[in-house]
C-alpha positions as CSV (number, residue, x, y, z in Angstrom):
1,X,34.2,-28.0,-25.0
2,X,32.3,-29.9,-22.8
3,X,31.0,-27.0,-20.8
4,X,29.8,-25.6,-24.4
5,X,27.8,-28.9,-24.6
6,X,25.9,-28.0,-21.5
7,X,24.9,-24.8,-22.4
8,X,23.5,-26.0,-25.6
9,X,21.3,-28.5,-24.5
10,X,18.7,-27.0,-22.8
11,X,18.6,-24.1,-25.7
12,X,18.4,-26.9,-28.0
13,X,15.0,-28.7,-26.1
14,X,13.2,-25.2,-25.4
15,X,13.6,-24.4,-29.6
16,X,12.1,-27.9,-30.4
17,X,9.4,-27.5,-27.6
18,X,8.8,-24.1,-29.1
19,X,8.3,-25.7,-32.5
20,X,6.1,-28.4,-31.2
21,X,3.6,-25.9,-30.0
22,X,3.6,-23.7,-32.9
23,X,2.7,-26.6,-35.0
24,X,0.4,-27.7,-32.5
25,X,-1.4,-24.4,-32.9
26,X,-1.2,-24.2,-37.0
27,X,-3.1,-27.5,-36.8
28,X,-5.7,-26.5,-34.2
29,X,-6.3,-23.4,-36.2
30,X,-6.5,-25.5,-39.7
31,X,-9.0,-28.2,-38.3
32,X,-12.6,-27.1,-38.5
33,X,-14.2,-26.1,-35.1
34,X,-16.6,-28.2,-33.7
35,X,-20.3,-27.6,-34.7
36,X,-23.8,-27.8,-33.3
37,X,-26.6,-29.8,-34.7
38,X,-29.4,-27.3,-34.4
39,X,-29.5,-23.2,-34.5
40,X,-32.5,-21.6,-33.5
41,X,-35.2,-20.8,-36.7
42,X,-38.0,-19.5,-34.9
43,X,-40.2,-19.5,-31.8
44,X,-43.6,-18.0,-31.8
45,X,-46.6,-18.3,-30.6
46,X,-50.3,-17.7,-32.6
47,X,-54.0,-17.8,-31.2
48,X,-55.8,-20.7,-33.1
49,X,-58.6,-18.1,-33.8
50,X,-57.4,-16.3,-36.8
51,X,-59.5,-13.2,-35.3
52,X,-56.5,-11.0,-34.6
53,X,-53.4,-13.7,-35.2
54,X,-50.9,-11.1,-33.8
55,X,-52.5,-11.3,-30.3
56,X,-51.9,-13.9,-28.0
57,X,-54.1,-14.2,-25.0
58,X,-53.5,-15.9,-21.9
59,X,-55.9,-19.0,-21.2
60,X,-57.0,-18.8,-24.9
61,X,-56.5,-21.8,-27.2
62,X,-52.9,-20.9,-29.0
63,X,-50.1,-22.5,-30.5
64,X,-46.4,-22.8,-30.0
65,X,-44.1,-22.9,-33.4
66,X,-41.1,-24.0,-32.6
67,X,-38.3,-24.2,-35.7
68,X,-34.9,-25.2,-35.5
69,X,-32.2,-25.5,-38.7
70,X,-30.0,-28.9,-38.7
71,X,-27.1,-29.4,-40.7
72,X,-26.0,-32.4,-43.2
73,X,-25.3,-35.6,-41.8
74,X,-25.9,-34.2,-38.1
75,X,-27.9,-37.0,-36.5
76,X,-30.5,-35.9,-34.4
77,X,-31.9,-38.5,-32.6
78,X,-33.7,-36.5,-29.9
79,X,-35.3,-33.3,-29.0
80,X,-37.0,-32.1,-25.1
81,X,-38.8,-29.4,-25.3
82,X,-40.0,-27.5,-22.3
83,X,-43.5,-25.5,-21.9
84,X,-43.3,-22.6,-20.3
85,X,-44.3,-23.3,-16.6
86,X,-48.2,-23.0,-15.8
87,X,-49.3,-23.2,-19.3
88,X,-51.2,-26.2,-20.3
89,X,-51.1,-27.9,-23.8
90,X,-51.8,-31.3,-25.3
91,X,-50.5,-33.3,-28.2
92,X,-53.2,-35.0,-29.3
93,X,-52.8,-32.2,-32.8
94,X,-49.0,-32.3,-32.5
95,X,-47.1,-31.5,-36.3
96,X,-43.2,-32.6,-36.5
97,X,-42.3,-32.0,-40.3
98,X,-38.9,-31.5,-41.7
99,X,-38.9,-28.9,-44.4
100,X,-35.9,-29.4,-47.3
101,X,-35.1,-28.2,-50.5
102,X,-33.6,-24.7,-52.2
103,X,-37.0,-22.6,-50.9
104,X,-37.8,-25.1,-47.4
105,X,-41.2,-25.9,-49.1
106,X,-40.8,-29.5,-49.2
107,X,-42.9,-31.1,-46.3
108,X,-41.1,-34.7,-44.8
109,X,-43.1,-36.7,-42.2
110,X,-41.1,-37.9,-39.6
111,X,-41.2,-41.1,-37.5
112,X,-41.3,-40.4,-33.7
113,X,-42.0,-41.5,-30.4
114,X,-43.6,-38.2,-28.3
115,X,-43.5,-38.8,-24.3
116,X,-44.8,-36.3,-21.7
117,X,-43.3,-35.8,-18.6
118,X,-44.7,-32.2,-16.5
119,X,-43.7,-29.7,-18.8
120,X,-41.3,-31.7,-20.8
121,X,-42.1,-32.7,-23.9
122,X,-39.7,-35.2,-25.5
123,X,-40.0,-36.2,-29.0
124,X,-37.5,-39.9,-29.8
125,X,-36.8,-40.2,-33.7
126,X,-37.3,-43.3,-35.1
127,X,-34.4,-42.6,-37.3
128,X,-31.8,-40.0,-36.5
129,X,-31.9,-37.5,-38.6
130,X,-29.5,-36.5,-40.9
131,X,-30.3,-34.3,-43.9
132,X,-30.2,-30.6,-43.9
133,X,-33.5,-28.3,-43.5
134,X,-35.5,-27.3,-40.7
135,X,-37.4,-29.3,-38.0
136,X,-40.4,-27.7,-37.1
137,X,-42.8,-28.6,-34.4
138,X,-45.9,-27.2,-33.8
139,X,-47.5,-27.8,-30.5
140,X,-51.6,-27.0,-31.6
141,X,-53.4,-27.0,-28.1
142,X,-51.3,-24.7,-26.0
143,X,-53.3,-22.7,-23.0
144,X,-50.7,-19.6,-21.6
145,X,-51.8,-18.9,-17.9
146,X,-54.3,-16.4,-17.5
147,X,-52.4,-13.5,-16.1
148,X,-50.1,-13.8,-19.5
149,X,-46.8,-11.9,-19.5
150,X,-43.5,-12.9,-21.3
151,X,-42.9,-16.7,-21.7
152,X,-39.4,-18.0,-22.3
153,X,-39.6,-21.7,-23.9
154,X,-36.7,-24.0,-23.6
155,X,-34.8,-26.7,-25.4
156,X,-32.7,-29.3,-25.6
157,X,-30.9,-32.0,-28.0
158,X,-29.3,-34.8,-28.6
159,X,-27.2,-36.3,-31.6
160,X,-25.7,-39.4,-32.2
161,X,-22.3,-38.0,-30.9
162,X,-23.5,-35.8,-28.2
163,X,-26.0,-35.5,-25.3
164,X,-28.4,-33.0,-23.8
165,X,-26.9,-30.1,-25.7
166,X,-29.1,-26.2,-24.8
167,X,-30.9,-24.9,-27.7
168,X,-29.6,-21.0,-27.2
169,X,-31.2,-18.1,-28.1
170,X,-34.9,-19.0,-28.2
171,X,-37.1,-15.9,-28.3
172,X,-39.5,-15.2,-25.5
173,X,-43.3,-15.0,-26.7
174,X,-45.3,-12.2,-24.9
175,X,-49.0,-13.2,-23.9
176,X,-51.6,-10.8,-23.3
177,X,-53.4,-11.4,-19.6
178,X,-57.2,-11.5,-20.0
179,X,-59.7,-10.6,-17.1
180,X,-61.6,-12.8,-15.1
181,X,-65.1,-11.9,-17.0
182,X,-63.2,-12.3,-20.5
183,X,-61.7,-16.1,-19.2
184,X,-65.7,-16.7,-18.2
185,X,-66.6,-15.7,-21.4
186,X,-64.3,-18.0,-23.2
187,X,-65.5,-21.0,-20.9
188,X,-69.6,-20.2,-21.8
189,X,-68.9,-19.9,-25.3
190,X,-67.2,-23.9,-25.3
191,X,-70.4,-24.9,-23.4
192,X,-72.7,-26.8,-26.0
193,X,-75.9,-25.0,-24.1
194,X,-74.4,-21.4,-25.1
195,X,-73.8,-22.7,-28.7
196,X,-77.3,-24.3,-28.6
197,X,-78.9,-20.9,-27.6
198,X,-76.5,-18.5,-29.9
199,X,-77.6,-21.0,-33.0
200,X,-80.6,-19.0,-33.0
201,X,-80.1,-15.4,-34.9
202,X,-82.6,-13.4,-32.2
203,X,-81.3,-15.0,-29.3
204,X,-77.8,-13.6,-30.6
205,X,-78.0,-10.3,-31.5
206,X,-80.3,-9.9,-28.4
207,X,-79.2,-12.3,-25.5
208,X,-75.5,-13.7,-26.2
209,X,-74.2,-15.0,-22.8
210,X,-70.3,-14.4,-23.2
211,X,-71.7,-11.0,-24.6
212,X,-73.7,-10.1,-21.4
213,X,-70.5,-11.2,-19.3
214,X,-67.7,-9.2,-20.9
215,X,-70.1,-6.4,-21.5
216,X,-70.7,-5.8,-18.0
217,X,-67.0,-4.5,-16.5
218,X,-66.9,-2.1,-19.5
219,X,-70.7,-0.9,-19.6
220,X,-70.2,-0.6,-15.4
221,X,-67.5,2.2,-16.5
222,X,-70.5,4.1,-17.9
223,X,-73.0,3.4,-15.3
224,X,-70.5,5.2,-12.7
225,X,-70.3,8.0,-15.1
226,X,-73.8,8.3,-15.3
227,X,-74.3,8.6,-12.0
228,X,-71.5,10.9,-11.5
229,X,-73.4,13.2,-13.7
230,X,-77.1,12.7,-11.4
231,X,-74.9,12.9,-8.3
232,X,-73.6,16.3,-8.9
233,X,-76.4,17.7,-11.2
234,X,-79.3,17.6,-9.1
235,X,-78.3,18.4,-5.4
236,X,-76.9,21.9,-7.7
237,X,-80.2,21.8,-9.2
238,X,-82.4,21.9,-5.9
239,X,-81.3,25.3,-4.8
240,X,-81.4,26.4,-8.3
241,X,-85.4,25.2,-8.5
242,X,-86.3,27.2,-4.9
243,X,-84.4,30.4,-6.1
244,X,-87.2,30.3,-9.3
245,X,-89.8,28.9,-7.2
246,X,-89.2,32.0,-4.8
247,X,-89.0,34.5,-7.8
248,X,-92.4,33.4,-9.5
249,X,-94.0,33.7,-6.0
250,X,-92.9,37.0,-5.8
251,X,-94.4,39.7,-5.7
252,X,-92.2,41.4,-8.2
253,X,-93.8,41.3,-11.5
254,X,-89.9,41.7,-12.6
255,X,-88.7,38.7,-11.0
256,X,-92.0,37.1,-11.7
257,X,-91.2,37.4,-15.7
258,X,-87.5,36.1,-15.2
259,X,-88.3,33.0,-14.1
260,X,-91.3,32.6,-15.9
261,X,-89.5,33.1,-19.0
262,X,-87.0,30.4,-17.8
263,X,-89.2,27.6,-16.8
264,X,-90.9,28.0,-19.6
265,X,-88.3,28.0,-22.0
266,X,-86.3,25.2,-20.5
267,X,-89.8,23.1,-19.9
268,X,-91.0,23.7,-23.6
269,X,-87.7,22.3,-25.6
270,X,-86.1,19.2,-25.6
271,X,-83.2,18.5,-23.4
272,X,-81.2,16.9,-26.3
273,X,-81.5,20.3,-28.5
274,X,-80.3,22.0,-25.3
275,X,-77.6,19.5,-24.8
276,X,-76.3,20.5,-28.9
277,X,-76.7,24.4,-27.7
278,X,-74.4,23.8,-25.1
279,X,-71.8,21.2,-26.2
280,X,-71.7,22.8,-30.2
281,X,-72.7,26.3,-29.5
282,X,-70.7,27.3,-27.1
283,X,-67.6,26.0,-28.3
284,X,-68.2,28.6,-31.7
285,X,-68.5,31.8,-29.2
286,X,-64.7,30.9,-27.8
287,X,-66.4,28.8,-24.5
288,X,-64.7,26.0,-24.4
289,X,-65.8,23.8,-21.1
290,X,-64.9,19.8,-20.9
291,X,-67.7,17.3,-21.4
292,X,-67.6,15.9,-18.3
293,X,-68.6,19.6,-16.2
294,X,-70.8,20.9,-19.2
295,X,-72.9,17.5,-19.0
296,X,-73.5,18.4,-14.8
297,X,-74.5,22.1,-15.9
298,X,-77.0,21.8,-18.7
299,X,-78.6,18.4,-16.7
300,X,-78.6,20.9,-13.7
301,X,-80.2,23.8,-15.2
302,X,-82.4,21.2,-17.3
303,X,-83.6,20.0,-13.7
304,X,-84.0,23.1,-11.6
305,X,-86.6,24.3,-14.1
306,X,-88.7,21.3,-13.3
307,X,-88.2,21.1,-9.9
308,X,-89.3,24.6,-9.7
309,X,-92.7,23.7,-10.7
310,X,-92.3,21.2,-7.8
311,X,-91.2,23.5,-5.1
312,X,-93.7,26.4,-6.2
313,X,-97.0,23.8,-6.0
314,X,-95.6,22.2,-2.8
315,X,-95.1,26.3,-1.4
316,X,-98.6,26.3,-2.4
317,X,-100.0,23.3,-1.0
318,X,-99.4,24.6,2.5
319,X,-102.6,26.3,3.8
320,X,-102.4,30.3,4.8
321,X,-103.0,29.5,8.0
322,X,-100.1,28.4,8.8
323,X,-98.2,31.4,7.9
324,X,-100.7,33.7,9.6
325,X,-100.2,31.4,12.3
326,X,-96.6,32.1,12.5
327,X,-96.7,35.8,11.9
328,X,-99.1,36.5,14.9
329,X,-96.4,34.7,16.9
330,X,-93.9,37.3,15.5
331,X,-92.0,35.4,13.2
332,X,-90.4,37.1,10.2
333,X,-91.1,35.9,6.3
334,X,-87.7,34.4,6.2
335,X,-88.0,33.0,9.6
336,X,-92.0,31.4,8.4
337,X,-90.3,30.1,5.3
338,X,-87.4,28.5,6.5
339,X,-88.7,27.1,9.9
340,X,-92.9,26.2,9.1
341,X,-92.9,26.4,5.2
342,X,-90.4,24.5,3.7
343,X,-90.3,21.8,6.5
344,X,-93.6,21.0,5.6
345,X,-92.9,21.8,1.5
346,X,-90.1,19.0,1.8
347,X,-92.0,16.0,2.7
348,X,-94.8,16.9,0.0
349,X,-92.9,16.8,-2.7
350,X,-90.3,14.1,-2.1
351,X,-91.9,11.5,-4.3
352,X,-92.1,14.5,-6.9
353,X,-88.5,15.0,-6.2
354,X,-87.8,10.9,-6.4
355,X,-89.3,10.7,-9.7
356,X,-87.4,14.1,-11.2
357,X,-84.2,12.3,-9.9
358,X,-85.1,9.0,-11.9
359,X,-85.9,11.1,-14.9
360,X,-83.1,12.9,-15.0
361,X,-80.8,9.6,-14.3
362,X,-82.3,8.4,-17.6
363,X,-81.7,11.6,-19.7
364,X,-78.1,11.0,-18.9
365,X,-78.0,8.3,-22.0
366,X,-78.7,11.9,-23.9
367,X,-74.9,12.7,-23.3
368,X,-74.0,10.2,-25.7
369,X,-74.8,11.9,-28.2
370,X,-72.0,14.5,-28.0
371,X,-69.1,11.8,-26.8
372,X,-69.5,12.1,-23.1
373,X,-68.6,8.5,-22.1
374,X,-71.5,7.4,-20.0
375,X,-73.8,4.3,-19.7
376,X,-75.2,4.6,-23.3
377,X,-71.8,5.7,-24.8
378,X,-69.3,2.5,-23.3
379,X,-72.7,0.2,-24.6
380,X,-72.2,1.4,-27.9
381,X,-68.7,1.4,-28.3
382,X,-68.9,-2.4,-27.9
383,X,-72.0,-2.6,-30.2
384,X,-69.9,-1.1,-32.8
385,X,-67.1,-3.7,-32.5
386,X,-69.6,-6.5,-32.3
387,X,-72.3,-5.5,-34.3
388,X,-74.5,-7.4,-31.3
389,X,-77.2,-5.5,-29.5
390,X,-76.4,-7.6,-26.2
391,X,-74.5,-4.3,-24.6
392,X,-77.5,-2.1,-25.0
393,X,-79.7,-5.0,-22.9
394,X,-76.5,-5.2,-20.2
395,X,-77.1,-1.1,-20.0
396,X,-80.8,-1.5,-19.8
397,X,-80.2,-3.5,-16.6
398,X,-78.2,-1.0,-15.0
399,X,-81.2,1.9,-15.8
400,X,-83.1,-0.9,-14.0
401,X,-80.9,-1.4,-11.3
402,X,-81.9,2.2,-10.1
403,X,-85.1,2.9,-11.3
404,X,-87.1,0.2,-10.2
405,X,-86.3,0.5,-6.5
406,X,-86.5,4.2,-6.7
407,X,-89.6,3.7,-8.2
408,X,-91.2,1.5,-5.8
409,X,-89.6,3.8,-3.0
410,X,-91.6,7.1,-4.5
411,X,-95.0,4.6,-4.7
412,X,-94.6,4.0,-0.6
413,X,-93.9,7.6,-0.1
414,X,-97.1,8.7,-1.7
415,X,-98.8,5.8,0.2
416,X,-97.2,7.0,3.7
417,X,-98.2,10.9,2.4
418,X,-101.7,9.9,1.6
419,X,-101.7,7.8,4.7
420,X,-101.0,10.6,6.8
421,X,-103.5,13.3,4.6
422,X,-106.1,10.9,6.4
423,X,-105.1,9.8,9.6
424,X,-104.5,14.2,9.7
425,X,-108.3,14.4,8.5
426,X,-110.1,11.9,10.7
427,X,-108.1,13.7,13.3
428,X,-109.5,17.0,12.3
429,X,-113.2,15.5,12.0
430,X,-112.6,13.8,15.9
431,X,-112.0,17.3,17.2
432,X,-114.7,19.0,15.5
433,X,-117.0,16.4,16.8
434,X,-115.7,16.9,20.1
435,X,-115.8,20.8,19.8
436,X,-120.0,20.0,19.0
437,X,-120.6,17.9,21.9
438,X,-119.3,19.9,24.4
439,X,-120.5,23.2,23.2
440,X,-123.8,22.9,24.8
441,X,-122.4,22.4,28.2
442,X,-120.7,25.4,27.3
């Protein structure tokens, strides 16, 4: 009997432990599970210019909305809020509303205490807050760095029953990075001299500074296009020109009538109805050639026809002597052209040649006209989008850029040319005077 009590003991403490933790459990699962005073509404961000208000650019003027939900009889005393590192902001503009009712529509002010600390901003209640609705907080002056990218803000909370608690699950708000000419622009256009100047209408549409800045790295696109074209168009143009040069000097009334034909026909229509012939023309015969290399051709055969006027009065220029000359010392034709001719034919005509090269830089602004995206082309795109005239002065300077030294360079050519024409004269007049005086020791 008393062995039976022994056994039955420790059975009878494990059932009543195992019914004290059941009903430990049943309890725990009954009671309510402890709740947080805030959830996550909404973070976003929004440019203060309502230009485009679903871009956000970095070192813009934006602002950071943040919303948060709180529950009935919560007691929020304080909320920390943490800019996203390297952005700058004020609160100076700051909004802290708590919107209640069925539709969150009704607007309550709210008594607080903001402090600043780095990134930190801390905003004390006067009054912890207890009834239901949504806290919002709009931070107005807000500057995301420049390089933009994905900015994560953070938060934090405290009640009158808890401490420091982590606002989860706050969206990240993507910034676009701007470029160093675009921040610039945004910098002239806050200075009160660039408001001054773009008060006037003219100055404006003509001459608006943050224009001419953000114009440039786009219109510079065009202006290496451009002379992309010039580049590969007219060195392919120069052995074009001699070809024709060499067949209207022939002999050949054949070859004579080819070229003469071309020149003529290339010299007497307008590049830009040649430019449709080619770009629109050739397309409806099944030819289908990009822009980019149908631009170099028609510029190149555009050219060589000119430049074969060039070449052929330059050929000309040179007296018969000297090829006599060089035949009674046995040269060949081919060997008198390539060796005493054309040497000579060169340095004649390279102002010619200088100014052919600036003319045809400037009939690049021609390819616009059928979409190839050169100087004139980028300038207009941005002209469109702006309705300011500023690009079309940006792409003027860059025609300037190249044409005024080259034109200043052709002007000392045909100085050094004329130069030497006289110093070759008085030479020729010294010798003949010499020839006289010593003929009648002779």
């Amino acid at each position: 009997m008393n062995l039976s009590r022994h056994l039955l003991l420790p059975r009878a403490l494990a059932v009543c432990a195992l019914c004290a933790a059941s009903l430990i459990g049943a309890v725990g699962l009954a009671l309510p599970a402890p709740s947080y005073a805030m959830e996550i509404v909404k973070c976003t961000g929004r440019p203060n210019s309502e230009d485009d208000p679903t871009v956000i650019m970095g070192a813009t003027q934006s602002r950071i909305t943040l919303e948060t939900s709180i529950e009935e009889g919560e007691g929020v005393e304080e909320l920390t809020v943490h800019i996203p590192d390297g952005t700058e902001f004020a609160t100076d503009d700051l909004a802290v509303t708590l919107l209640t009712g069925d539709d969150l529509m009704t607007r309550n002010d709210i008594g607080y205490t903001e402090t600043v600390a780095g990134q930190d901003l801390t905003l004390t209640f006067d009054e912890p807050i207890r009834q239901a609705g949504h806290l919002s907080v709009i931070v107005y002056d807000v500057y995301f760095p420049q390089a933009g990218g994905e900015m994560q803000v953070e938060a934090t909370y405290s009640t009158t029953e808890q401490k420091d608690i982590a606002l989860e699950g706050i969206p990240v708000i993507s910034v676009d990075g701007i470029s160093v000419t675009e921040s610039l622009s945004q910098w002239l256009e806050e200075q009160p001299w660039v408001q001054t100047w773009n008060s006037n209408r003219f100055l404006r549409l003509f001459f608006d500074p943050t224009l001419l800045v953000t114009s440039f790295p786009v219109v510079l696109n065009g202006f290496f296009m451009s002379i992309a074209v010039v580049a590969l168009a007219f060195p392919l143009g120069i052995p074009l020109a001699l070809v024709l040069a060499f067949m209207r000097l022939s002999k050949f009334p054949l070859w004579r009538g080819i070229a003469a034909v071309y020149v003529n026909l290339v010299r007497g229509t307008p590049l830009f109805l040649q430019i449709y012939i080619a770009f629109f023309g050739l397309p409806m015969a099944g030819i289908n050639i990009p822009n980019f290399p149908l631009g170099v051709i028609v510029m190149m055969l555009n050219s060589g026809a000119y430049m074969c006027e060039i070449f052929r009065a330059g050929i000309l220029s040179i007296s018969k002597g000297q090829n006599e000359a060089a035949r009674s010392l046995g040269m060949s034709k081919l060997q008198t052209m390539l060796y005493v001719i054309l040497p000579q034919m060169f340095r004649i005509v390279i102002p010619n040649l200088t100014n052919e090269f600036i003319t045809l830089y400037k009939d690049t602004s021609l390819l616009a006209a059928v979409g190839v995206m050169e100087l004139v082309m980028y300038a207009r795109t941005i002209v469109a989008s702006t309705g300011s005239i500023t690009p079309y002065i940006v792409a003027a300077l860059f025609y300037l850029v190249i044409t005024l030294p080259l034109s200043r360079f052709t002007r000392f050519l045909e100085e050094r040319t004329r130069a030497g024409h006289v110093r070759t004269r008085k030479r020729a007049h010294a010798e003949d005077a010499e020839t006289t005086k010593e003929a009648p020791h002779a």
